[in-house]
N, C-alpha and C positions, 0 to 999 in steps of 0.2 A: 492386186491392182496397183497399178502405179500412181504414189503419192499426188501426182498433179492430172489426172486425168478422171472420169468418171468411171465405173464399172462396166467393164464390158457387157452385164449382164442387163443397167440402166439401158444403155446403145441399142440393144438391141430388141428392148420392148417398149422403147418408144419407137422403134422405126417399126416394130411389127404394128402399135399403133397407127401411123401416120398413114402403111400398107394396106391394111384392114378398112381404113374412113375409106379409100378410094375404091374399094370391092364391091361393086352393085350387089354381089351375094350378101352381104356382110355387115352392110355400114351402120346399115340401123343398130348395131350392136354395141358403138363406139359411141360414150358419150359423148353431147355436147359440147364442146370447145376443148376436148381431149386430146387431137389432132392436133390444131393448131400449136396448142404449148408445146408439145413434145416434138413439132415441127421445129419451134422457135428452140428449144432445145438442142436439137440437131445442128441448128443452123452454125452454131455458136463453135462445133468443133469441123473446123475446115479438111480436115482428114475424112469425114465422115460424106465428101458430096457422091460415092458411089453407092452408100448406102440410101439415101435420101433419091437419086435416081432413080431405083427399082420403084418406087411409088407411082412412073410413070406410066403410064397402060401400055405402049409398046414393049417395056422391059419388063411387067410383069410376072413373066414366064421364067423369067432368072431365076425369082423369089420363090416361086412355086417349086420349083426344080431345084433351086440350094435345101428348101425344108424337106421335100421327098426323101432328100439323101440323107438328112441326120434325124429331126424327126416331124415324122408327118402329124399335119394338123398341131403343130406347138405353137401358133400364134392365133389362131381361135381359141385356142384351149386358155392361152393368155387373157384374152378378151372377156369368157365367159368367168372365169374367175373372178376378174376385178368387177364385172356385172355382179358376184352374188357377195364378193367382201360388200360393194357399197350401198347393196339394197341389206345385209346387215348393220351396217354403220347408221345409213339414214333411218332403219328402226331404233337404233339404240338412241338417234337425235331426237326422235318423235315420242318417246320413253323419256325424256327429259334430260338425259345427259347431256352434261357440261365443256367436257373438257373428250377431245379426239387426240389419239396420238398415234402417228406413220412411224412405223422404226424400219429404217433402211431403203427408203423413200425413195430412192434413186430418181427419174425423171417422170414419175408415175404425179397424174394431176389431182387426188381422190382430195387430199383436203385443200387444195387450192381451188378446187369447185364448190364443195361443201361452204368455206369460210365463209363465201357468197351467200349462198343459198340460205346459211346458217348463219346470221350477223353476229346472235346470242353468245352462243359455247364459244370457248378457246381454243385454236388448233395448232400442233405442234406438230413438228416435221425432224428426225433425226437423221442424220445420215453424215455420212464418212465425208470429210470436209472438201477434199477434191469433187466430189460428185457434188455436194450441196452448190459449191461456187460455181459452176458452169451454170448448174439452175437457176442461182436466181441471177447470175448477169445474162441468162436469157427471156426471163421474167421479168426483171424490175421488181419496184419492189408490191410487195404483200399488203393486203389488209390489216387493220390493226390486231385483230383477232385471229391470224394468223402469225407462228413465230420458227422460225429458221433455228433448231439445234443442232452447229456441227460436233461432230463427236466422233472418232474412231473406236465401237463397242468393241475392239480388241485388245484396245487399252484402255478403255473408262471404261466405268460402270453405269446401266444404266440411270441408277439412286446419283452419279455423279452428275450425269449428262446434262438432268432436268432438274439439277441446283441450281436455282435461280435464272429459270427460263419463266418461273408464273404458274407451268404446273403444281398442282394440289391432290395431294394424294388420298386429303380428306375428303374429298368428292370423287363420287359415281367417274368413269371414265370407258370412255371404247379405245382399245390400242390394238393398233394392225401391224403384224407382222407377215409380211407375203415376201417370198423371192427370196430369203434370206436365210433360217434354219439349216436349210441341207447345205448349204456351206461351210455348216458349222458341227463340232464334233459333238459325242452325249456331255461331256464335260463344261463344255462352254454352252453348251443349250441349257445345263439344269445349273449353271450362275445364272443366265439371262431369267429362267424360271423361278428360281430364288430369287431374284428381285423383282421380281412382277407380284410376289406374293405379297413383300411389302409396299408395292407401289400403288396396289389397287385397290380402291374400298367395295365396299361388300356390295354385291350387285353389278359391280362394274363386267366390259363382257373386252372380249378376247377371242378376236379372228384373226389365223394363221396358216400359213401353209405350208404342208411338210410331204417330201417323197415317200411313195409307200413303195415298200421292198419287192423286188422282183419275186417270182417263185423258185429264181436259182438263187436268190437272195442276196441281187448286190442293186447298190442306190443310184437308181437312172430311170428315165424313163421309161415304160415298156414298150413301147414302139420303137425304143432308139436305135439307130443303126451304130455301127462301130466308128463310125466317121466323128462320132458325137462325146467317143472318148478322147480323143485325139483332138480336138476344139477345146474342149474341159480343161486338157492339161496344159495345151498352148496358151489358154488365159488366164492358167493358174488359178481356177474357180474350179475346180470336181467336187463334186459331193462326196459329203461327208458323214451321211445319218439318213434314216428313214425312221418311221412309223407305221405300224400295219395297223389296221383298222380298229379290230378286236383288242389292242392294248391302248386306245386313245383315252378309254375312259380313266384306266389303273395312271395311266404317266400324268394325267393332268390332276387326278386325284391326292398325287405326290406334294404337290406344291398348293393346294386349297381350292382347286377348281371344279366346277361340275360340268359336265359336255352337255353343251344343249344341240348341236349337229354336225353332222358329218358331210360334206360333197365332193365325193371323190369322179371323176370325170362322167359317171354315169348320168350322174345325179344333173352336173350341170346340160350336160346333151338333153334331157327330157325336161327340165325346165325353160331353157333358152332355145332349144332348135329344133324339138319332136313337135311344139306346137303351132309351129308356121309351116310343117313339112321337110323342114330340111336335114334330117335323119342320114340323109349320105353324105352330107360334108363328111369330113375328115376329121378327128379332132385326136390329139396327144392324151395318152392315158399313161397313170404313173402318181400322179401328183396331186392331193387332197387338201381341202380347204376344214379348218378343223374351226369349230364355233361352240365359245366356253363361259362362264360365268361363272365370279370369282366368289366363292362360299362363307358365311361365316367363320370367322373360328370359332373351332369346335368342333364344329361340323364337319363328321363323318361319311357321312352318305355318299 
């Protein structure tokens, strides 16, 4: 990405938010006031008015017709995900945890909803300083209990990031990591893993989301079309890693974690869309939401 601009991959899941709120099929799905932020996020980069158009019900068919061609159902599949990280998070709030932490936050609203909703705990937000600065000059500013860390995790650490942001590492914590892993190589994922071992006290929990490997085993979506390699490289964002299912317990066991569950797109379809009926939407398959919790030391299990 380019130093003064946001992530193409932020651009692109807030407008599939903003897309999504306008979907009579759909909308209920899209929290409350999640639209609008990532509207006002939009708003902010005047490059972006052809994307923020397709939102309009005449244009819709564009939107539908560009994701057919790279991958079908990848913007409900977006939705449903950030559905089951935040009904994670707000269990671990209602568990009494303190302190929330977004790594690589891009234009995504979870803990600037939260902070609300949750006066108590503290929430922190990391992310790569060009992306963070479009957000909050389309924001304004934050609750006190909310706190803006920019950092580029490609050259800080995250033990660096959250020196003296307020975070405490002596207290219980939920840290979300979505959208960002498979960018990243096994070498740079197990630094970011090794420091989550130190960051996290015992009990703390850890939802993330990682590509699971094709069965010809390369790191993409499995619905993707070849259109979708060719986008990747043009933004200079390809994946860079997966995880298959059966190895989630052994890789998070590496670094002190025990897996309390898996949702990998099946899981979310029967949760969010099998019980209203809506079984034939379409949704993106490939990419697993993995939910962990950080073990004693000592503790082998």
């Amino acid at each position: 990405m380019r130093e003064d601009r946001p992530s193409s991959t932020a651009v692109l899941i807030a407008a599939a938010t903003v897309f999504l709120s306008r979907d009579p099929r759909v909308s209920d799905l899209v929290p409350a006031g999640a639209a609008e932020a990532c509207e006002g996020c939009l708003r902010t980069l005047s490059r972006l008015a052809p994307v923020r158009a397709v939102s309009h019900p005449a244009l819709r068919w564009t939107a539908r017709l560009a994701e057919r061609a790279t991958v079908p159902g990848l913007q409900l599949h977006f939705m449903l995900s950030k559905r089951w990280i935040e009904e994670a998070v707000r269990a671990a709030l209602a568990d009494g945890c303190p302190q929330v932490v977004v790594v690589g936050a891009g234009f995504d609203t979870l803990a600037l909803r939260l902070s609300r909703d949750f006066p108590r705990p503290r929430f922190f937000e990391i992310d790569h300083p060009a992306t963070q600065a479009w957000k909050r000059r389309a924001l304004g500013e934050a609750g006190e209990n909310l706190s803006f860390v920019a950092a580029d995790l490609s050259r800080v650490g995250l033990e660096a990031a959250l020196t003296g942001s307020g975070f405490d590492p002596a207290k219980r914590s939920a840290f979300v990591i979505e959208g960002l892993l498979m960018y990243l190589d096994d070498a740079e994922i197990g630094r970011i893993f090794g420091a989550l071992r130190g960051l996290l006290a015992e009990g703390s929990r850890l939802a993330f989301t990682v590509m699971e490997p094709t069965p010809d085993g390369r790191f993409a979506f499995h619905n993707a079309s070849f259109l979708v390699r060719r986008l990747l490289a043009r933004w200079s964002e390809p994946f860079k890693s997966a995880l298959a299912r059966a190895d989630a317990a052994a890789f998070l066991a590496r670094f002190g974690f025990a897996l309390r569950a898996l949702a990998p797109s099946e899981t979310l379809r029967e949760t969010y869309l099998a019980p209203s009926g809506r079984e034939d939407l379409v949704t993106a398959h490939g990419e697993m939401i993995v939910l962990a919790e950080r073990r004693p030391e000592g503790d082998s299990r």
